[in-house]
ChimeraX commands (.cxc) that place a marker at each C-alpha (Angstrom):
marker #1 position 0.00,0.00,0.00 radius 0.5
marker #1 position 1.23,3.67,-1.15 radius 0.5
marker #1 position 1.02,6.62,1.04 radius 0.5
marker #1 position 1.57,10.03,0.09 radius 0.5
marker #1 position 2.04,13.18,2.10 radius 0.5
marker #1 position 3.06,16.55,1.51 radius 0.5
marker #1 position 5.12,19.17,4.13 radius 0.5
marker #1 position 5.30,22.56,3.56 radius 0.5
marker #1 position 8.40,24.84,3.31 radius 0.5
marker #1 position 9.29,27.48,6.00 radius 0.5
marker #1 position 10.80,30.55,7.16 radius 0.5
marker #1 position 12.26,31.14,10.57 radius 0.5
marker #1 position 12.74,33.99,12.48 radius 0.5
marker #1 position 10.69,36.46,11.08 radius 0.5
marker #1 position 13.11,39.56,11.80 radius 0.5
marker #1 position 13.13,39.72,16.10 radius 0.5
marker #1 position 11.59,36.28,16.71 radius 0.5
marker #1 position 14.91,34.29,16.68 radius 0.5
marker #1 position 14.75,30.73,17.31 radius 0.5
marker #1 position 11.15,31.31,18.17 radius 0.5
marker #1 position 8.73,32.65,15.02 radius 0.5
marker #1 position 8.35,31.05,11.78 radius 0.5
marker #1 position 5.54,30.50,8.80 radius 0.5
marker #1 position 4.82,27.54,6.46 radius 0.5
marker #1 position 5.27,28.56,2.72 radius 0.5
marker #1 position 2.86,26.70,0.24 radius 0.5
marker #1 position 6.26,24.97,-1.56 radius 0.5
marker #1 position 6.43,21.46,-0.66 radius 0.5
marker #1 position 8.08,18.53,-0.55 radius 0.5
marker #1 position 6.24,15.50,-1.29 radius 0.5
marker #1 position 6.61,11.97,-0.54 radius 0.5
marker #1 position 5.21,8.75,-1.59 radius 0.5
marker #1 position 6.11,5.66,0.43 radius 0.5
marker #1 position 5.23,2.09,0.90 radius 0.5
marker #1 position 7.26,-0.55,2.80 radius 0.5
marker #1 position 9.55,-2.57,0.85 radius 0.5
marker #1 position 11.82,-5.93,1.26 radius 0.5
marker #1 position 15.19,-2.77,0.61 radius 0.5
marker #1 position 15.69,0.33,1.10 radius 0.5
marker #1 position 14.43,2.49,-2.68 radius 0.5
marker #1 position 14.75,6.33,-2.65 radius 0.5
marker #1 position 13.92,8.29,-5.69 radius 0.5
marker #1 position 14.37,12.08,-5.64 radius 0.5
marker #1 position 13.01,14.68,-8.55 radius 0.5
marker #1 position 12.34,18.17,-8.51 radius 0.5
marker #1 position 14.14,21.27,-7.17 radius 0.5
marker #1 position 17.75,20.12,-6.37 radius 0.5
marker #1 position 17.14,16.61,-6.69 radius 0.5
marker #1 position 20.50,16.14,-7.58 radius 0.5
marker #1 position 21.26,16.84,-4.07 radius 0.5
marker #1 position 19.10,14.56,-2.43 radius 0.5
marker #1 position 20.61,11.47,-0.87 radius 0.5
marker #1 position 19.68,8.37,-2.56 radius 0.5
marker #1 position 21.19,5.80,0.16 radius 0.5
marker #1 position 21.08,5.23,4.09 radius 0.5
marker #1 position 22.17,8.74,4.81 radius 0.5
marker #1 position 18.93,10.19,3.33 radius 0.5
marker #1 position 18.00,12.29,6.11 radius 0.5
marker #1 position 14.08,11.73,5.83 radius 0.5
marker #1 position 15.22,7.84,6.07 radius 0.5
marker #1 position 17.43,8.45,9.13 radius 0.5
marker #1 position 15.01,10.52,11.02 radius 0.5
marker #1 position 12.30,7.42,10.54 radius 0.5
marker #1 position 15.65,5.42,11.70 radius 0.5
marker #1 position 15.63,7.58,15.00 radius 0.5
marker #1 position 12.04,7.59,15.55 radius 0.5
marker #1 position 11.90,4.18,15.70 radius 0.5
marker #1 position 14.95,3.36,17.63 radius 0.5
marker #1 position 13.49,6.20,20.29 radius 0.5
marker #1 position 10.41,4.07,20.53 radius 0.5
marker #1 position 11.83,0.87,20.44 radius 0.5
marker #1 position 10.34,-0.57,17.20 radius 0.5
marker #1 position 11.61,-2.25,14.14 radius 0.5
marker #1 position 11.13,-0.06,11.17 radius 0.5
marker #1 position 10.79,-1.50,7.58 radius 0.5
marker #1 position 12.50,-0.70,4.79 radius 0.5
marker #1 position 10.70,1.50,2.56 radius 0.5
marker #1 position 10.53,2.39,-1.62 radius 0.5
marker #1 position 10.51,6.54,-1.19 radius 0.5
marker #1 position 9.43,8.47,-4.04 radius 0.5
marker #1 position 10.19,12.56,-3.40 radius 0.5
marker #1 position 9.33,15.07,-5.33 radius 0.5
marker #1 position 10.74,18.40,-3.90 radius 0.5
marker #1 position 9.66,21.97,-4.41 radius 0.5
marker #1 position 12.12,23.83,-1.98 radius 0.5
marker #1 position 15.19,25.02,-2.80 radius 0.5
marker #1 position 18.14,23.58,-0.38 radius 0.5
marker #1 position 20.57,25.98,1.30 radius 0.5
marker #1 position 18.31,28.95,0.80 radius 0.5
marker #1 position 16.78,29.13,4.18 radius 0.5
marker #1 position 14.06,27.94,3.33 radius 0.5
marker #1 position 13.36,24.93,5.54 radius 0.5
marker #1 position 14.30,22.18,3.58 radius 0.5
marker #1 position 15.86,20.28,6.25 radius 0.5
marker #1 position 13.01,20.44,8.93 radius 0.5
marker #1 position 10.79,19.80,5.97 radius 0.5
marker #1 position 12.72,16.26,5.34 radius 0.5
marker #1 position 13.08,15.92,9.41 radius 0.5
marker #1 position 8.89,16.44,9.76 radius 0.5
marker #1 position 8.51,14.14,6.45 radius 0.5
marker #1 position 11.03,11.27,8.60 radius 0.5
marker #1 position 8.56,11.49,12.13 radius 0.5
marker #1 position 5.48,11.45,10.22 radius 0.5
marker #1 position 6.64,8.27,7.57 radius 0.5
marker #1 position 8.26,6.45,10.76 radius 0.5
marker #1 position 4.75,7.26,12.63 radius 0.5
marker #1 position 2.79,5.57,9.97 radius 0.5
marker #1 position 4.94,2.84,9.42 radius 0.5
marker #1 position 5.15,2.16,13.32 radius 0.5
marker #1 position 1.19,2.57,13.72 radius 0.5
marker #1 position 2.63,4.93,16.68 radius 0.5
marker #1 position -0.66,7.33,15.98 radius 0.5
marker #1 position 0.57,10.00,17.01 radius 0.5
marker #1 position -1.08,13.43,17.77 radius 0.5
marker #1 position 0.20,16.50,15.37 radius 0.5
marker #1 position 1.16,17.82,18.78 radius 0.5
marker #1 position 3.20,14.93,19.20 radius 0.5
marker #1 position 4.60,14.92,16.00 radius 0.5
marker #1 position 5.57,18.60,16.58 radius 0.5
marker #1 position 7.18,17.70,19.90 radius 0.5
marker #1 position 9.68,15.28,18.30 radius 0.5
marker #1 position 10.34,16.85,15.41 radius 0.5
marker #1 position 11.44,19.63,17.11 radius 0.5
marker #1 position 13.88,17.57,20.08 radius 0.5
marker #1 position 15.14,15.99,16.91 radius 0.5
marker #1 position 15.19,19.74,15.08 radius 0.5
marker #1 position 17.11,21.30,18.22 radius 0.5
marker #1 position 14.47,24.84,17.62 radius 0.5
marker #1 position 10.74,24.42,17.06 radius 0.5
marker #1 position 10.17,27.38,14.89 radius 0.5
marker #1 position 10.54,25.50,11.72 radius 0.5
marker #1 position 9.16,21.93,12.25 radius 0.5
marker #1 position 6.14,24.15,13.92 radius 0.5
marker #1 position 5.35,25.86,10.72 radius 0.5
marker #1 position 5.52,22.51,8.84 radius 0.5
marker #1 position 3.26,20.56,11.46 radius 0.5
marker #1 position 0.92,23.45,12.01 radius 0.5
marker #1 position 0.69,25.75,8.66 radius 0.5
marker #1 position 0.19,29.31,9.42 radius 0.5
marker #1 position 2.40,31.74,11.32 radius 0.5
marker #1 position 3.73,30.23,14.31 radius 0.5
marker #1 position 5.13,31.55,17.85 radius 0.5
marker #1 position 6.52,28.24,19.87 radius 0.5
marker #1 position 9.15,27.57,22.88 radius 0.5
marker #1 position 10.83,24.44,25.13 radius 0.5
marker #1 position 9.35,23.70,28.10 radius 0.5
marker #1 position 12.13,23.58,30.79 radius 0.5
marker #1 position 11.79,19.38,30.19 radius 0.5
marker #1 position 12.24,19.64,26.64 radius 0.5
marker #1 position 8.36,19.63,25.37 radius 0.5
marker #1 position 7.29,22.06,22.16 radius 0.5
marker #1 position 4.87,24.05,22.41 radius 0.5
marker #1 position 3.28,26.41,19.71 radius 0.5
marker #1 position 0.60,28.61,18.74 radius 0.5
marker #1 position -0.95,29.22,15.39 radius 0.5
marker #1 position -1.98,32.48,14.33 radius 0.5
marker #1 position -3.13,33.47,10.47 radius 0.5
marker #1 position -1.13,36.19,8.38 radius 0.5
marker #1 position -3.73,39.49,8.37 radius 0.5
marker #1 position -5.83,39.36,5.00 radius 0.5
marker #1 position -4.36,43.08,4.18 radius 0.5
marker #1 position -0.59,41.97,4.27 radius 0.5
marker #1 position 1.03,40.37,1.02 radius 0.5
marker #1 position 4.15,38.27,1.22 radius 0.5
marker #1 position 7.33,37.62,-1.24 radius 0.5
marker #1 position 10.34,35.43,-0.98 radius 0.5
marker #1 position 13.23,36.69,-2.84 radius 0.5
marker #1 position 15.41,33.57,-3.40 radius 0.5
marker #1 position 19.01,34.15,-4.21 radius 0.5
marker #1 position 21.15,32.09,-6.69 radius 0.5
marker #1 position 23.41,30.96,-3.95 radius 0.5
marker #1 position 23.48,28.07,-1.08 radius 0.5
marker #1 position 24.15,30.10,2.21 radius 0.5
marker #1 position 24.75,26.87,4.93 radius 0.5
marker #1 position 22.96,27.12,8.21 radius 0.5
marker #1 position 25.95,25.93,10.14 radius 0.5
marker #1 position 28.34,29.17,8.27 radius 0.5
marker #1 position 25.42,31.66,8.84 radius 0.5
marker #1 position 25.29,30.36,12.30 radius 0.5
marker #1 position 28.88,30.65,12.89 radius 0.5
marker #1 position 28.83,34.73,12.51 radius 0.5
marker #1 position 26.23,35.51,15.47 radius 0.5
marker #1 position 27.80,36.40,18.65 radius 0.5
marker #1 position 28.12,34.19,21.96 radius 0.5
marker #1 position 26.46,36.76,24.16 radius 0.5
marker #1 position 24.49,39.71,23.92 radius 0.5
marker #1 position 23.99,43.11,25.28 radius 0.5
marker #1 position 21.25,44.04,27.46 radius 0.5
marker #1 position 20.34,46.86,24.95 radius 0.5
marker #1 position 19.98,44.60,22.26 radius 0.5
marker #1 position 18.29,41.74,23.80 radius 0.5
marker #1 position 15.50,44.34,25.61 radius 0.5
marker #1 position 15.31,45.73,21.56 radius 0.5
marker #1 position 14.05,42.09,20.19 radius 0.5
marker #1 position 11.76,41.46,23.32 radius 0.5
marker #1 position 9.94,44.50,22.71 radius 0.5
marker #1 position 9.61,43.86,18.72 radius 0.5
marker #1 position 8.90,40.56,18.82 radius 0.5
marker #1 position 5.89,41.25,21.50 radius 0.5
marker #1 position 4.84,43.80,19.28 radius 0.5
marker #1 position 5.12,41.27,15.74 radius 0.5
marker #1 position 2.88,38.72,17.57 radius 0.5
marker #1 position 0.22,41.39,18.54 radius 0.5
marker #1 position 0.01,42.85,15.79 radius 0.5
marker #1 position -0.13,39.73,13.62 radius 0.5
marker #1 position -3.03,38.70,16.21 radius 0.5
marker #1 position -4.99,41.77,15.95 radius 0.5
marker #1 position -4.28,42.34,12.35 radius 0.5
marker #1 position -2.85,45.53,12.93 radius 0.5
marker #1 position -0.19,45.59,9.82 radius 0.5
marker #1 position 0.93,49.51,10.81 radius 0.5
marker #1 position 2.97,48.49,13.34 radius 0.5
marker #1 position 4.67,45.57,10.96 radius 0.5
marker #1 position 7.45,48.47,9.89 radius 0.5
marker #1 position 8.76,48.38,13.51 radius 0.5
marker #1 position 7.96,45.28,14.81 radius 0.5
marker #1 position 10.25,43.20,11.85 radius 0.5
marker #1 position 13.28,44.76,12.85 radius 0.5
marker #1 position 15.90,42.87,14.61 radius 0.5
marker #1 position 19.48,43.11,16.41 radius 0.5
marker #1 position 20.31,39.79,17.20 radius 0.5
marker #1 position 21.26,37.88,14.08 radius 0.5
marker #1 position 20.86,39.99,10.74 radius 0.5
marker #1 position 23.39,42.76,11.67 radius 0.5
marker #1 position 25.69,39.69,11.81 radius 0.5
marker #1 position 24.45,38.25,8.41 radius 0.5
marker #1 position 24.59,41.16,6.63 radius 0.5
marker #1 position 27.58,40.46,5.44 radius 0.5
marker #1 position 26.74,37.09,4.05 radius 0.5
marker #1 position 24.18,38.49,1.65 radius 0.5
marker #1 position 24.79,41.07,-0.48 radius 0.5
marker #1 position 22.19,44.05,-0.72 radius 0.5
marker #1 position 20.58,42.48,2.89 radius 0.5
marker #1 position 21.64,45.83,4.79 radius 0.5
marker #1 position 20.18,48.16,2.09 radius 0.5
marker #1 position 16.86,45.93,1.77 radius 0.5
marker #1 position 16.93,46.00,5.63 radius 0.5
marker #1 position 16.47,49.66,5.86 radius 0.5
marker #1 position 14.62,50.32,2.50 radius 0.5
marker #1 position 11.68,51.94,3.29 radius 0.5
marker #1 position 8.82,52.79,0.02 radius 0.5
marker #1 position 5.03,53.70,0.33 radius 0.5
marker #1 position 3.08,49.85,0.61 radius 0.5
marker #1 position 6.29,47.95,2.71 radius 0.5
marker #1 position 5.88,46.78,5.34 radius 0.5
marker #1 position 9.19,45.42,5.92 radius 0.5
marker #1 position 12.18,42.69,5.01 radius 0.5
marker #1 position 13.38,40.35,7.16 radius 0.5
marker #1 position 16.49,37.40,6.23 radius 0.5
marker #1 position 14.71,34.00,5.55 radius 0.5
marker #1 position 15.72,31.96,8.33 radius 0.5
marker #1 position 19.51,31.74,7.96 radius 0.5
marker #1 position 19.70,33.04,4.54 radius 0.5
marker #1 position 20.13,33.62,1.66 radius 0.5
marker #1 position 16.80,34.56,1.01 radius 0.5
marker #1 position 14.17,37.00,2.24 radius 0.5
marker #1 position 11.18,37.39,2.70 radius 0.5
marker #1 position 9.06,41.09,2.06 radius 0.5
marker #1 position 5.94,42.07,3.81 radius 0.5
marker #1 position 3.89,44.20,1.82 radius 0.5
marker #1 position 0.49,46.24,1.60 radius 0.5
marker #1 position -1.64,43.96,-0.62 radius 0.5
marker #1 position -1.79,46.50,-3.96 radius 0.5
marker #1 position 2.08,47.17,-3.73 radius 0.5
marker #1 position 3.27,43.97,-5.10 radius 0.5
marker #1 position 5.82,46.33,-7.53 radius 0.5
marker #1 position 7.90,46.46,-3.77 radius 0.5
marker #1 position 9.13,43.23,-4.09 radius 0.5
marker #1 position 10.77,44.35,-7.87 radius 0.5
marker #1 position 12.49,47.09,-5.73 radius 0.5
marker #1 position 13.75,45.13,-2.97 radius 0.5
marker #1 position 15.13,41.91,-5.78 radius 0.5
marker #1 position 16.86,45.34,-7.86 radius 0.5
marker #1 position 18.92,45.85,-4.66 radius 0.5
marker #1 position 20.04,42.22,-4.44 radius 0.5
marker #1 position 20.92,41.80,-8.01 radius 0.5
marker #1 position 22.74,44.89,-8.76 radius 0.5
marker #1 position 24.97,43.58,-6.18 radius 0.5
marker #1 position 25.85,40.26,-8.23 radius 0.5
marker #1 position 23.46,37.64,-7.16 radius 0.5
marker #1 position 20.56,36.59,-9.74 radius 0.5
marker #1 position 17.12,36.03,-7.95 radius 0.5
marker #1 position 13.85,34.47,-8.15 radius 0.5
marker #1 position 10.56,36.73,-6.83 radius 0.5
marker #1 position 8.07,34.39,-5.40 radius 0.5
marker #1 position 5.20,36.58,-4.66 radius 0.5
marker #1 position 2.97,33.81,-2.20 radius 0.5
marker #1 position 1.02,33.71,0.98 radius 0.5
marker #1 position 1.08,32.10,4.13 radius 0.5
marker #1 position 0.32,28.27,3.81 radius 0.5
marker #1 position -2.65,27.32,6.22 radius 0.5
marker #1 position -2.01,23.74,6.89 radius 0.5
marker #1 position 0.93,21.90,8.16 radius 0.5
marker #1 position 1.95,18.34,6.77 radius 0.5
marker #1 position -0.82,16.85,4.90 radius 0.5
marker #1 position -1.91,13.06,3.48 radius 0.5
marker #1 position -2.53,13.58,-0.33 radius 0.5
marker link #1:1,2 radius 0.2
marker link #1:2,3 radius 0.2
marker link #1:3,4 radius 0.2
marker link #1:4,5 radius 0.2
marker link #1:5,6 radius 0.2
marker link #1:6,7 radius 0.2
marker link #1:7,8 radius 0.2
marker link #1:8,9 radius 0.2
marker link #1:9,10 radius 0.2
marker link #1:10,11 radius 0.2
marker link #1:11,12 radius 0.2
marker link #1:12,13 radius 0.2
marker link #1:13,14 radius 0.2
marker link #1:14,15 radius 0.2
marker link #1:15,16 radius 0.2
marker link #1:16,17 radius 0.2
marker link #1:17,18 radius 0.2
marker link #1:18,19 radius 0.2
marker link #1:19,20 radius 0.2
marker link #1:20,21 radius 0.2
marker link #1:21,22 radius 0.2
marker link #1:22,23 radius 0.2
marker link #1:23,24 radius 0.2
marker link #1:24,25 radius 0.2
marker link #1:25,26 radius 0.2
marker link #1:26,27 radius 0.2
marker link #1:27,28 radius 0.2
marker link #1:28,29 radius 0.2
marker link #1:29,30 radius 0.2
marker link #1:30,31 radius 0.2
marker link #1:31,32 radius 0.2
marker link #1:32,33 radius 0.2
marker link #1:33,34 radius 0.2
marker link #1:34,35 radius 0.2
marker link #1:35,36 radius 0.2
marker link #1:36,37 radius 0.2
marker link #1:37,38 radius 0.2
marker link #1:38,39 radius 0.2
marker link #1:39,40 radius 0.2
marker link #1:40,41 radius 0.2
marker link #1:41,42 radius 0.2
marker link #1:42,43 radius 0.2
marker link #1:43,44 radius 0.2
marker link #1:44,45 radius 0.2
marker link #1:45,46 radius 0.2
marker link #1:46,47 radius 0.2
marker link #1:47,48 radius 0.2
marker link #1:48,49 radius 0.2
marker link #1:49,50 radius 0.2
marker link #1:50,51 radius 0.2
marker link #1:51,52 radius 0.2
marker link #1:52,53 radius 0.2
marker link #1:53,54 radius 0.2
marker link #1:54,55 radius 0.2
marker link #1:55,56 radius 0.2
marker link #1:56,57 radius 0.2
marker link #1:57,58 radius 0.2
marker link #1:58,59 radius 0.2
marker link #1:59,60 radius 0.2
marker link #1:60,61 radius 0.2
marker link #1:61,62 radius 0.2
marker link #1:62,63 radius 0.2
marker link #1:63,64 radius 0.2
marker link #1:64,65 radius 0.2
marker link #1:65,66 radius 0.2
marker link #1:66,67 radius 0.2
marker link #1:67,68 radius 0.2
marker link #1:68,69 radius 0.2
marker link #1:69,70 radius 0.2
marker link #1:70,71 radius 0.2
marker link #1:71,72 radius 0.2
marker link #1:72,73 radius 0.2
marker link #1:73,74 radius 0.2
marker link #1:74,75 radius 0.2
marker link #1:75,76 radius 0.2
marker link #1:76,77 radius 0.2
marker link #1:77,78 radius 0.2
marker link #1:78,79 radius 0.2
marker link #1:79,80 radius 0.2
marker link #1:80,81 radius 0.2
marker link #1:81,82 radius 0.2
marker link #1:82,83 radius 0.2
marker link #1:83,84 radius 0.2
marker link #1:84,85 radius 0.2
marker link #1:85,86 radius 0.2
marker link #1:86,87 radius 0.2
marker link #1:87,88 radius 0.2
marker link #1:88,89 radius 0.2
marker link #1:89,90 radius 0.2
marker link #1:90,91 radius 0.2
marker link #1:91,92 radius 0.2
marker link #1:92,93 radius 0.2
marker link #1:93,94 radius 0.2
marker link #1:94,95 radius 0.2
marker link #1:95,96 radius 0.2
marker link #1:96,97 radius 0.2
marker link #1:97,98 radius 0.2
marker link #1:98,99 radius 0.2
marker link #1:99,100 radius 0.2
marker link #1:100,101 radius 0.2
marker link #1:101,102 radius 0.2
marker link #1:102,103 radius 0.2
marker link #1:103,104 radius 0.2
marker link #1:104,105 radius 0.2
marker link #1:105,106 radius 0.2
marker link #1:106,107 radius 0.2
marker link #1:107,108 radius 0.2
marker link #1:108,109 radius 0.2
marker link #1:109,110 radius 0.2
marker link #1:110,111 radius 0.2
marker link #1:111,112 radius 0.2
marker link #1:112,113 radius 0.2
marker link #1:113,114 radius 0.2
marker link #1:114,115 radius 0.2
marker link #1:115,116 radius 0.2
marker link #1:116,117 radius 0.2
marker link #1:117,118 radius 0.2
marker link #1:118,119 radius 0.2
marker link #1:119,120 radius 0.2
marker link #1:120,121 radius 0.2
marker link #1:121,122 radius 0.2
marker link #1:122,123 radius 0.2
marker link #1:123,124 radius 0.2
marker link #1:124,125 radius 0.2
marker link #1:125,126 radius 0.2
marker link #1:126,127 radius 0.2
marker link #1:127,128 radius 0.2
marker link #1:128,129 radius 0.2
marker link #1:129,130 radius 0.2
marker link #1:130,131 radius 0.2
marker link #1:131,132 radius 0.2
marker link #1:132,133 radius 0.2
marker link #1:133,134 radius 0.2
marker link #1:134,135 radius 0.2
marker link #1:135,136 radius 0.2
marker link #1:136,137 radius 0.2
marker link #1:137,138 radius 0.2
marker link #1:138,139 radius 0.2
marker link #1:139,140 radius 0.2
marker link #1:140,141 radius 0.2
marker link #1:141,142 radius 0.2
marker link #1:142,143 radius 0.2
marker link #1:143,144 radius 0.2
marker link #1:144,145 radius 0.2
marker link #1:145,146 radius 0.2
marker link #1:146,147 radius 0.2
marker link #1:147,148 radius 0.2
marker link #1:148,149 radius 0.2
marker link #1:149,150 radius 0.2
marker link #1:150,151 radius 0.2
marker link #1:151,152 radius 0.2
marker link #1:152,153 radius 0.2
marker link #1:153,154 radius 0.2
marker link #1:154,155 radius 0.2
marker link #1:155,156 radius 0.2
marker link #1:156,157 radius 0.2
marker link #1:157,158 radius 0.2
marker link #1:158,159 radius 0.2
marker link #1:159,160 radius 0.2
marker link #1:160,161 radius 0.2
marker link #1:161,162 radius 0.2
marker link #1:162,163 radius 0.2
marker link #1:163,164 radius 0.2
marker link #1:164,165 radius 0.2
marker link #1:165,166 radius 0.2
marker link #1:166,167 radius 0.2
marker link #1:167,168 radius 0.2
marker link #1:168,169 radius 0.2
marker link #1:169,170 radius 0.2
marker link #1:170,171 radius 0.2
marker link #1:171,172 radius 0.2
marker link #1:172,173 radius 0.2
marker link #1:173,174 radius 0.2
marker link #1:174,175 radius 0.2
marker link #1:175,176 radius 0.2
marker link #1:176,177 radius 0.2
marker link #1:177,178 radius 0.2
marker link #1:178,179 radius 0.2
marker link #1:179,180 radius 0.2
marker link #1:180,181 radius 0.2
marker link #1:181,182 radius 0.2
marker link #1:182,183 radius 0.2
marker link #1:183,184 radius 0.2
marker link #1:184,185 radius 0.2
marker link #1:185,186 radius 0.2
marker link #1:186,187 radius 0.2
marker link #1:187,188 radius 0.2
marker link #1:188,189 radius 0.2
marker link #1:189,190 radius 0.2
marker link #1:190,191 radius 0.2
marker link #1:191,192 radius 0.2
marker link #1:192,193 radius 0.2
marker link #1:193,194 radius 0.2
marker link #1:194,195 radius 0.2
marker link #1:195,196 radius 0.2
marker link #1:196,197 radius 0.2
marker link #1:197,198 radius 0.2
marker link #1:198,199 radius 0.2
marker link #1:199,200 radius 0.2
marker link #1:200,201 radius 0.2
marker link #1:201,202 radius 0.2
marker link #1:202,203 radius 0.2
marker link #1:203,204 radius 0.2
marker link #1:204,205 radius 0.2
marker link #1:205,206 radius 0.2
marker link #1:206,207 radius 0.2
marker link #1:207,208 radius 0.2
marker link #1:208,209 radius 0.2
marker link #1:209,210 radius 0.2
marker link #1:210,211 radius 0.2
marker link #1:211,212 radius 0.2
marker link #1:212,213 radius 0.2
marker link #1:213,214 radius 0.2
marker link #1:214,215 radius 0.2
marker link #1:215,216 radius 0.2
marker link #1:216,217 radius 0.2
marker link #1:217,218 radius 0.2
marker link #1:218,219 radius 0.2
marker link #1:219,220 radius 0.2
marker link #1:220,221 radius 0.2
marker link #1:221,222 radius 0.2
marker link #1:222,223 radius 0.2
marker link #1:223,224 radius 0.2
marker link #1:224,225 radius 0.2
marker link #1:225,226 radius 0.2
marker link #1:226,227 radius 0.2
marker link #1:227,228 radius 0.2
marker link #1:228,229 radius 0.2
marker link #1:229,230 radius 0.2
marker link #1:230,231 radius 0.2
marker link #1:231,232 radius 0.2
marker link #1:232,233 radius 0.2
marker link #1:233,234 radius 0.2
marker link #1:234,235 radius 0.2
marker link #1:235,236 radius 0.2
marker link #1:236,237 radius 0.2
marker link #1:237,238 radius 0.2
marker link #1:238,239 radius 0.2
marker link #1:239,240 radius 0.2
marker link #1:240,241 radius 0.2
marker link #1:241,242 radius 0.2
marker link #1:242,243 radius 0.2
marker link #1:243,244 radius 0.2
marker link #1:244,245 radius 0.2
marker link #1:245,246 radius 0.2
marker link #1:246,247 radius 0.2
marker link #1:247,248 radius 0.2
marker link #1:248,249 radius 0.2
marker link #1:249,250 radius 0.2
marker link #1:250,251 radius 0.2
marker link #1:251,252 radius 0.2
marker link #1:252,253 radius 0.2
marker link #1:253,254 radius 0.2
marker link #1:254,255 radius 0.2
marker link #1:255,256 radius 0.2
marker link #1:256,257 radius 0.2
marker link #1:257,258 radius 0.2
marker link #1:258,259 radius 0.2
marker link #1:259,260 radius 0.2
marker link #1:260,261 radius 0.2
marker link #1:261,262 radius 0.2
marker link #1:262,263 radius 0.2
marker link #1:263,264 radius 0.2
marker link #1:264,265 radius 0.2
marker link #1:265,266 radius 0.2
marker link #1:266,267 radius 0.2
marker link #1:267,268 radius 0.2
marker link #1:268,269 radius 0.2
marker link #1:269,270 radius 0.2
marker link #1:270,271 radius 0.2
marker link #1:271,272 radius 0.2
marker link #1:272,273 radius 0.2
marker link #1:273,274 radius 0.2
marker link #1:274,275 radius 0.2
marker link #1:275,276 radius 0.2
marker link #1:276,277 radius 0.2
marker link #1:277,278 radius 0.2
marker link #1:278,279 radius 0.2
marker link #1:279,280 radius 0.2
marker link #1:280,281 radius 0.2
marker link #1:281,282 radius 0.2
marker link #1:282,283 radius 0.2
marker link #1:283,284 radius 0.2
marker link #1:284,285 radius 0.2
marker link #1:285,286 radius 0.2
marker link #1:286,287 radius 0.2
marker link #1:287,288 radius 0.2
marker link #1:288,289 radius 0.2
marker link #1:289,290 radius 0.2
marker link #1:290,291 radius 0.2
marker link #1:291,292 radius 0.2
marker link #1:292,293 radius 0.2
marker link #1:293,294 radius 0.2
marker link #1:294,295 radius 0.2
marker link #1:295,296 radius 0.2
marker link #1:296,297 radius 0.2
view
């Protein structure tokens, strides 16, 4: 018997919610599996020549975990993926694969698990939540650790008036490089700066108030430190036209994603000019928020 499920891309971050704010993009990465006497992967679509084919597939080795955790022979499987997001571009490929792993391993173990449940490991497994949250929930989502380790998140829709773009860039920036260039501590300053924007981000996406997007996406924790990494990020950062809302780096980068008044979708032309006259080619995905986490198809 075939099964086939779908797991949406995501962004992380969201400007001050580091490590703690994210959104599922409607890009996906399917997967159609059935157990099997060897292990079969296929891979097509966006990057598929990057895609493990063997044992070190990472949807395959999260399943591996997952059933190892609870203690339960796992089958081999024939995989069949066909990807939509781009790898490297901070786009959450890799918690997209990592969701794809829990959820295949749960069906395969007849674990029937709770989406809560899947969130929860996904995210031990993940090391963050903000991700794996957008890809088991959909939506925009705010989520935390417990002090035992437990995920928790809540959902909350973009407001109807706000548009969103992804500008992808033509090159791979690696999490663990983009990671490397933040700082091992923080001032006070700085960290009181975030708190008060990212309060003011979740309120405002909650009450739909998009005014107060302009201030609330702004960030001194990790894209200052990025900047760098991207060319044009620090002039998109502060680029401010009539209908933008705001820019904020795409999880660990390269790409970004633009808030805008719905009507103003010519923004997002403006804020790709000032990546590409600096060398890098891009792709404008003008999209929306997707509303539903990992789905059976």
């Amino acid at each position: 018997m075939w099964w086939q499920l779908r797991v949406p891309a995501s962004s992380a971050n969201l400007g001050p919610g580091f490590d703690a704010l994210g959104l599922a993009l409607p890009v996906y990465l399917e997967c159609r599996f059935r157990a099997a006497p060897h292990l079969v992967i296929r891979a097509s679509g966006c990057d598929a020549d990057s895609i493990p084919l063997d044992a070190s597939n990472l949807i395959w080795q999260t399943a591996l975990t997952v059933a190892d955790r609870a203690a339960k022979p796992l089958p081999f499987i024939e995989l069949e993926i066909l990807n939509e997001i781009p790898l490297g571009k901070g786009l959450g490929s890799s918690a997209a694969a990592l969701t794809a792993g829990v959820v295949i391993a749960g069906k395969l173990l007849n674990l029937e698990w709770s989406r809560a449940r899947i969130l929860d490991e996904a995210a031990r497994l993940e090391g963050h939540p903000d991700n794996v949250a957008a890809c088991a929930l959909g939506g925009i989502v705010a989520s935390a650790f417990d002090i035992d380790g437990h995920a928790s998140a809540i959902r909350l829709d973009l407001p109807p008036a706000c548009g969103l773009a992804v500008i992808i860039p033509d090159f791979v920036l690696p999490t663990a490089h983009s990671r490397s260039v933040l700082p091992a501590s923080y001032s006070r300053e700085e960290v009181v700066f975030n708190l008060q924007r990212a309060g003011l981000l979740v309120a405002a996406l909650a009450t739909g108030d998009t005014a107060a997007l302009t201030v609330a996406l702004a960030d001194r924790l990790h894209q200052p430190f990025r900047a760098p990494l991207v060319p044009g990020l620090e002039q998109v950062l502060a680029l401010r036209l009539p209908g933008l809302l705001g820019c904020v780096l795409s999880g660990a980068g390269p790409s970004v994603l633009v808030f805008f008044e719905k009507g103003h979708e010519a923004v997002c032309a403006e804020v790709a000019a000032l990546i590409e006259c600096r060398g890098p080619r891009v792709q404008t995905l003008v999209t929306s928020v997707a509303p539903n986490g990992f789905e059976w198809i």
